[in-house]
C-alpha positions as CSV (number, residue, x, y, z in Angstrom):
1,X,-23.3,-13.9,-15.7
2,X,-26.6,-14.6,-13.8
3,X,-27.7,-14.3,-10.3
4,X,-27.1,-17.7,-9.5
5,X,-23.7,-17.8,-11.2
6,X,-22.7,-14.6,-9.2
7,X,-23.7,-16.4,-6.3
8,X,-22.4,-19.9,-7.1
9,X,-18.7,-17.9,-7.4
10,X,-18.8,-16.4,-4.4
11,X,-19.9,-19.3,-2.5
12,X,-16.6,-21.6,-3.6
13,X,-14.7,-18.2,-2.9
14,X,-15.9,-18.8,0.6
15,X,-15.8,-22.3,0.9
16,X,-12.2,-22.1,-0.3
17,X,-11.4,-19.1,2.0
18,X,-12.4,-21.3,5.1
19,X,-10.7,-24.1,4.2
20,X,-7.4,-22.0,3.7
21,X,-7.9,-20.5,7.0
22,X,-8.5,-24.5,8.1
23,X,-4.5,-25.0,6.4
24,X,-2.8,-22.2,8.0
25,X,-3.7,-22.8,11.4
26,X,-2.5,-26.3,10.4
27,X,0.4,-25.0,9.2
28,X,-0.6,-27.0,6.1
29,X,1.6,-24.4,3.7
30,X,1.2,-26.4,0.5
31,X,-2.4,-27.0,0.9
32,X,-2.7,-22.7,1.5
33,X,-0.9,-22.5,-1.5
34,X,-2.7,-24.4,-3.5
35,X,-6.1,-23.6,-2.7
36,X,-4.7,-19.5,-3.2
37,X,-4.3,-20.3,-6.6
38,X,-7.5,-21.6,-7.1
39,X,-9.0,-19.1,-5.0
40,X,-7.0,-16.5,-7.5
41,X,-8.3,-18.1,-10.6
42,X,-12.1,-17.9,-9.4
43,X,-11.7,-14.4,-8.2
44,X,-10.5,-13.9,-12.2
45,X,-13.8,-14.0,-13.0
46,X,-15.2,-11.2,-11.0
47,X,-13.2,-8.9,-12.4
48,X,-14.6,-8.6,-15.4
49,X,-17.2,-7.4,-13.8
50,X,-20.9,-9.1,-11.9
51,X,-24.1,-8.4,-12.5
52,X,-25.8,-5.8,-9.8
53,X,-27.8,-8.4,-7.7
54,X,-31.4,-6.9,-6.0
55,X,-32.8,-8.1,-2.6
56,X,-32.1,-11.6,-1.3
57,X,-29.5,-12.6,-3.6
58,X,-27.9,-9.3,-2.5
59,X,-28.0,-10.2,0.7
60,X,-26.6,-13.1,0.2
61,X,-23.7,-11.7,-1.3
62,X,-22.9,-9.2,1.3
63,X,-23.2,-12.2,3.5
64,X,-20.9,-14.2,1.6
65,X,-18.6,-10.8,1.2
66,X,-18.1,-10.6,4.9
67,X,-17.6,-14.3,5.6
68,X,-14.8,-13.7,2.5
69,X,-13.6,-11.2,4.9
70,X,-13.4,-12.7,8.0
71,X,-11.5,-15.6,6.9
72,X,-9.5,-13.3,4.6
73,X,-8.1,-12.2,8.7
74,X,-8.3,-15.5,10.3
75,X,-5.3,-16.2,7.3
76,X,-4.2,-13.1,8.2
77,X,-3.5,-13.7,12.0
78,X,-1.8,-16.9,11.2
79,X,0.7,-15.7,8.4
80,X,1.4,-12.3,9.5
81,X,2.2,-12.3,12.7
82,X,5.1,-9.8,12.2
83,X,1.6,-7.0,11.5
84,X,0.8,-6.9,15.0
85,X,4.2,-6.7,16.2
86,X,3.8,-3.5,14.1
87,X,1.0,-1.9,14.9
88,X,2.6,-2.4,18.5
């Protein structure tokens, strides 16, 4: 896998990660679904391992990582509300 592949993955990862955090605060439930699944079968790929990237391509990732994240929560805060009921 090259740089731009690596790169290319986790760019849909986080296109499709904002557009599922788009659904739920739609309540759009079958469009979340889908777009887990495909979200699921991209994310396949990493796990057999990327290639360690060096300067701006790794900033790019870590970039790309957090954005990941932060949509990751903005899902999160729409389909698990019961969480902060118990952290409460």
């Amino acid at each position: 896998m090259t740089s731009t592949e690596v790169l290319s993955m986790y760019e849909n990862i986080a296109g499709l990660t904002s557009k599922m955090a788009v659904a739920a605060q739609m309540s759009d439930w079958s469009s979340l679904d889908r777009m887990e699944n495909q979200c699921a079968a991209e994310s396949v790929i990493a796990m057999g391992g990327v290639p360690a990237l060096e300067g701006t391509a790794r900033q790019r990732k870590i970039d790309l990582l957090k954005q990941i994240l932060a949509n990751d929560r903005a899902i999160r805060d729409v389909t698990e509300p019961w969480m902060g009921r118990l952290n409460g």
